[in-house]
N, C-alpha and C positions, 0 to 999 in steps of 0.2 A: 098142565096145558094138554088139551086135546090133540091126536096127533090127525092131522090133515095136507092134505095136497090138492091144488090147485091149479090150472094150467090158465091163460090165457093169448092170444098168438097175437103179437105186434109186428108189424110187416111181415120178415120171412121167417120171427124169430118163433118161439114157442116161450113164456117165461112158466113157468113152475117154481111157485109158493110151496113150501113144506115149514109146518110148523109140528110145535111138538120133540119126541123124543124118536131118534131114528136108531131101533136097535133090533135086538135077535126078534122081538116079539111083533113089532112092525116093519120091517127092514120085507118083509113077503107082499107085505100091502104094497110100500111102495113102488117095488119090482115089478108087478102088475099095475099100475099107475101106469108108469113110466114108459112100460112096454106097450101100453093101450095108446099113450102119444103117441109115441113111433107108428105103429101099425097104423095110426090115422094121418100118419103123414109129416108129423113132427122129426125134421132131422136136424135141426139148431136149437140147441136147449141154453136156455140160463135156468140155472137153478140158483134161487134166491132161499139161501139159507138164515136169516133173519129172526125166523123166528124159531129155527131148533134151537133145543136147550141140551141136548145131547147126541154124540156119534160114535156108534161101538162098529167095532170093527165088521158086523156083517151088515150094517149100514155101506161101509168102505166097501165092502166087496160088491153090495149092490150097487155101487154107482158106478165103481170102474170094470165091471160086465156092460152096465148101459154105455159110456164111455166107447169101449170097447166095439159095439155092436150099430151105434153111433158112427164112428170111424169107416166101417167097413162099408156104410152106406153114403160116404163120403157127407156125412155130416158132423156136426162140433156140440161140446161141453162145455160150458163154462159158470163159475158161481157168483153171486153176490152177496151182501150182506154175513159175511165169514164173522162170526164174532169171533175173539180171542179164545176160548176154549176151543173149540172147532177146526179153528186155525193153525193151533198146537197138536192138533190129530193130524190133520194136512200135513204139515212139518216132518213130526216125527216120523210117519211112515213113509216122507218123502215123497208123497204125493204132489207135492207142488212141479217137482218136475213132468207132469202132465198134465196136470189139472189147470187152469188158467184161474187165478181171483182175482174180480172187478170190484172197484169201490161202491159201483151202483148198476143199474139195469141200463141207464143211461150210457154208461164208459163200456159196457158190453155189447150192446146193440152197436157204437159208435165201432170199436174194435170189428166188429161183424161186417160191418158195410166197410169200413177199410180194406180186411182181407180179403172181399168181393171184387174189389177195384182195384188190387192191390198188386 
């Protein structure tokens, strides 16, 4: 599978499609993605991870810099579509205690506008 990234913005959210393999050899592409939302004004991201088939750790690094960078612009992270490998990377490096996973785009947007009114 090709690797690709996709942005779309639904209300205030930004969702970001990545398919493909997120690793040392595209983990720079995405960086620069991800960084060109932000600079356009994206600071509520879903990342709908769906159609990755793999996550190496400088994948992990790049997403918790954007996380990070996110934050500090008082906006949020959050992923969907976690298959079970992906998931077990989350896990083990205990990332789940920051990272937030939604069953769908739907339960993340929904989460979103709660914590707005909330």
């Amino acid at each position: 599978m090709e690797f690709a990234v996709e942005h779309r913005t639904e209300q205030d959210l930004t969702v970001v499609t990545i398919s493909g393999e997120i690793d040392v050899f595209t983990s720079p592409r995405l960086r620069e993605e991800l960084l060109d939302i932000i600079e356009n004004g994206g600071t509520h991201l879903v990342v709908d991870l769906g159609e990755v088939t793999f996550l190496d750790s400088t994948g992990l690094g790049v997403l918790v810099g954007i996380y990070h960078r996110l934050r500090a612009r008082d906006g949020s992270m959050s992923f969907t579509g976690v298959n079970d490998r992906v998931r077990r990377v989350f896990h083990v490096t205990q990332l789940t205690k920051i990272f937030v996973l939604h069953n769908s785009v739907e339960d993340a947007q929904a989460a979103h506008e709660a914590a707005k009114t909330g």
